[in-house]
N, C-alpha and C positions, 0 to 999 in steps of 0.2 A: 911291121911298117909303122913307123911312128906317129898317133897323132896329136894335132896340133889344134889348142883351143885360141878362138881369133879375137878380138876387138875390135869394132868394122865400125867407121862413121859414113855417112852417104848423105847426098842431097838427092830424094826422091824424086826431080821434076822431071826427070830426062827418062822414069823408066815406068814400066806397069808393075808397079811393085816388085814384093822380094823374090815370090817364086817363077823357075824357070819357065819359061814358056818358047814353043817352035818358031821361030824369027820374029820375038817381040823383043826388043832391051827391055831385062831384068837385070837386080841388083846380083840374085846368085846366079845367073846367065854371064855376067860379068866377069864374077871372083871366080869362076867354074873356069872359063875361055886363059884367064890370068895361072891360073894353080897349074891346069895341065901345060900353058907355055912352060913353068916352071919345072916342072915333073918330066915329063915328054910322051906323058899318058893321060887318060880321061881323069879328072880328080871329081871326084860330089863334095859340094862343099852344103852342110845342114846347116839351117839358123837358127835360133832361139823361137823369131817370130817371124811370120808371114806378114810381113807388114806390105798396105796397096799403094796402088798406084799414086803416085807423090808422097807419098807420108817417109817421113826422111827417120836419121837413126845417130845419136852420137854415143850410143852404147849399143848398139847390137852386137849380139855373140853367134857365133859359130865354131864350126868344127871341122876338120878334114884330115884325112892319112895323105902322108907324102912320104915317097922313097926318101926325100931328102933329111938328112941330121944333123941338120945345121939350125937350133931353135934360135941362135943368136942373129940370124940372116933372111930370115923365113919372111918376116913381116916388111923389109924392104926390099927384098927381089918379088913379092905379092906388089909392094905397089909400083915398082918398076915397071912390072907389064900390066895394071891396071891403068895407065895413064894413056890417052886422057881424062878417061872416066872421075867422075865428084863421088869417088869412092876411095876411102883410104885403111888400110890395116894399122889402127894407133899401136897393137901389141899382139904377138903371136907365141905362147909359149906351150912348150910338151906337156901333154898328159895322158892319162893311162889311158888305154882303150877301153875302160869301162865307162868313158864322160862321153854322154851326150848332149849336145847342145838344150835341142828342143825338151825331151823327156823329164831330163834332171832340172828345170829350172822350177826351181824353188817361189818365184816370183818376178815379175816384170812391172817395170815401171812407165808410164807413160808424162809425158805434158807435152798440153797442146797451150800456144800461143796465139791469143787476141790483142791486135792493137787498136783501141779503142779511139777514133778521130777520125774527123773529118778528113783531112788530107790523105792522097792518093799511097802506098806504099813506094818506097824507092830502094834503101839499104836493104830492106825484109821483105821486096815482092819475091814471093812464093816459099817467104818462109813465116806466114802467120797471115792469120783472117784479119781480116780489117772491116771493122763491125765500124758506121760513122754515129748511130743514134747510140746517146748516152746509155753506160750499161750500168745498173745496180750491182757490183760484185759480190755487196754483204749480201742482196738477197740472193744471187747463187749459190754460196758458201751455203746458206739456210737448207734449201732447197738441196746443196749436191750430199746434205750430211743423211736425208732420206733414202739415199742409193745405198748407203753400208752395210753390211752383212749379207748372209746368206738367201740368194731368192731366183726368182723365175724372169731374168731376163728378155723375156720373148720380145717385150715394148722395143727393147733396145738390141734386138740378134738382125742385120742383113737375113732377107729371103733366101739368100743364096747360100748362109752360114753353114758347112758340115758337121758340126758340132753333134755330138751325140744326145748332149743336154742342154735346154737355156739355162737351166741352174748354175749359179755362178756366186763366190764369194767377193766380195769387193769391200780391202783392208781399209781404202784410204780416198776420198776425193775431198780436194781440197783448190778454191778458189781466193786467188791473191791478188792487189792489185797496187801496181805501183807507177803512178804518173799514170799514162795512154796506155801502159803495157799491163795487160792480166793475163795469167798461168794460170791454167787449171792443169796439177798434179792427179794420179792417180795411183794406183798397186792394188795387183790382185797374182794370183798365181797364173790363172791365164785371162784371157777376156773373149767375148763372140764375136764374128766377123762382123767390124763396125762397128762395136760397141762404144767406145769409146767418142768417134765421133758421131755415134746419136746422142748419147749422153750431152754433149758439147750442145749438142744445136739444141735441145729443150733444155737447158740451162743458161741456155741466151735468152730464149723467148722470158724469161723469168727476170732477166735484166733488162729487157725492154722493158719491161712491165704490163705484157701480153698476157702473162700468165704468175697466179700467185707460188710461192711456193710449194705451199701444199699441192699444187696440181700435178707436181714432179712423182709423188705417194700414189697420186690416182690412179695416171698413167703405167705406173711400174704395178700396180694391182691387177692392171686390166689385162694384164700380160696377154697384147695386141699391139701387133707393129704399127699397124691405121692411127694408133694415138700416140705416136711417136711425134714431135714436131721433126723441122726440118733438121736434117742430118750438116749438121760440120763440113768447110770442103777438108781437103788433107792437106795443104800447104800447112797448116797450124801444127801439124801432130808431129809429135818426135819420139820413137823409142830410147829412151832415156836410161834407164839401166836394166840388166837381168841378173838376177842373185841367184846363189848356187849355194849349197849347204856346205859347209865348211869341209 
């Protein structure tokens, strides 16, 4: 049976995140109800990442076996029967049964979006924070270059997190800012439930000027959730790409 690796965009508001859940809308609760209209059987469709409730995706990956053999057709009869849903297949093509989504990813990328202003959001409600006190971005930049490399995430893991380890490598965070709008970029191979957006929210406190940078070092020391500041909401966050070894 052939499978097929996906390219999936979504706008997170409408569901409880990516994993399935018994009558909640989810993102693979969706592409799963969509695959088997197509198939005329139950399909699992796996993703790269578990991404929650509202955190959206314009690179998530997945994967799924369908009878069907048609790779040129796959990705517009998927979003045929995903509609209405703000969920679209950009690309769906064959590969060997030995690709796994989740397993084989190589690395994952995130950025979460702040629109720095006073005024209320209108084009971007519910796709970025909207932070109105002036933010420092150079000193988050300062601050987010203390998170790199190898360490004990605990400050930054959700209570809830399954993770086997808080240890976690993190290649890259990186803080931009252009006009009202600042990106915070990030890559690591995987990240701990939340991570990303607690990182986000104590790296605000750093641009309000709440807190210095060095206190981003303290905290990640004290490897204790309690000296975490406040966590990110998720409209800001976007799974942004997932890399796969050649």
């Amino acid at each position: 049976m052939p499978r097929y690796k996906l390219l999936v965009e979504y706008h997170g508001g409408p569901y409880q995140g990516w994993m399935k859940l018994p009558g909640i809308p989810t993102v693979q609760g969706a592409l799963e109800d969509a695959a088997a209209k197509l198939d005329g059987r139950p399909v699992e469709v796996i993703g790269a990442g578990r991404t929650d409730a509202g955190v959206h995706a314009t690179g998530q990956v997945a994967h799924m076996d369908l009878a069907q053999d048609r790779p040129d057709k796959v990705a517009d009869a998927i979003n045929f029967h995903l509609r209405p849903h703000p969920i679209a297949v950009l690309k769906a093509e064959q590969v060997t049964d030995e690709f796994h989504a989740r397993f084989n990813a190589a690395a994952r990328h995130y950025r979460y979006v702040i629109l720095n202003r006073r005024a209320d959001l209108t084009l971007e409600r519910g796709l970025a924070w909207r932070v109105a006190s002036r933010l420092d971005a150079a000193a988050m930049h300062t601050a987010a270059q203390l998170l790199l490399g190898n360490h004990d995430f605990t400050t930054f893991r959700d209570t809830a997190c399954q993770a086997a380890s808080p240890v976690k490598t993190l290649d890259s965070l990186d803080v931009a800012r252009s006009g009202d709008r600042i990106e915070i970029t990030c890559s690591a191979r995987s990240f701990l439930h939340r991570q990303v957006r607690s990182m986000v929210g104590s790296l605000v406190e750093v641009g309000r000027g709440y807190q210095r940078p060095e206190w981003i070092a303290e905290i990640l020391a004290a490897a204790d959730r309690t000296a975490c500041g406040p966590v990110a909401p998720p409209d800001g966050l976007f799974l942004a790409r997932v890399d796969y070894p050649a």
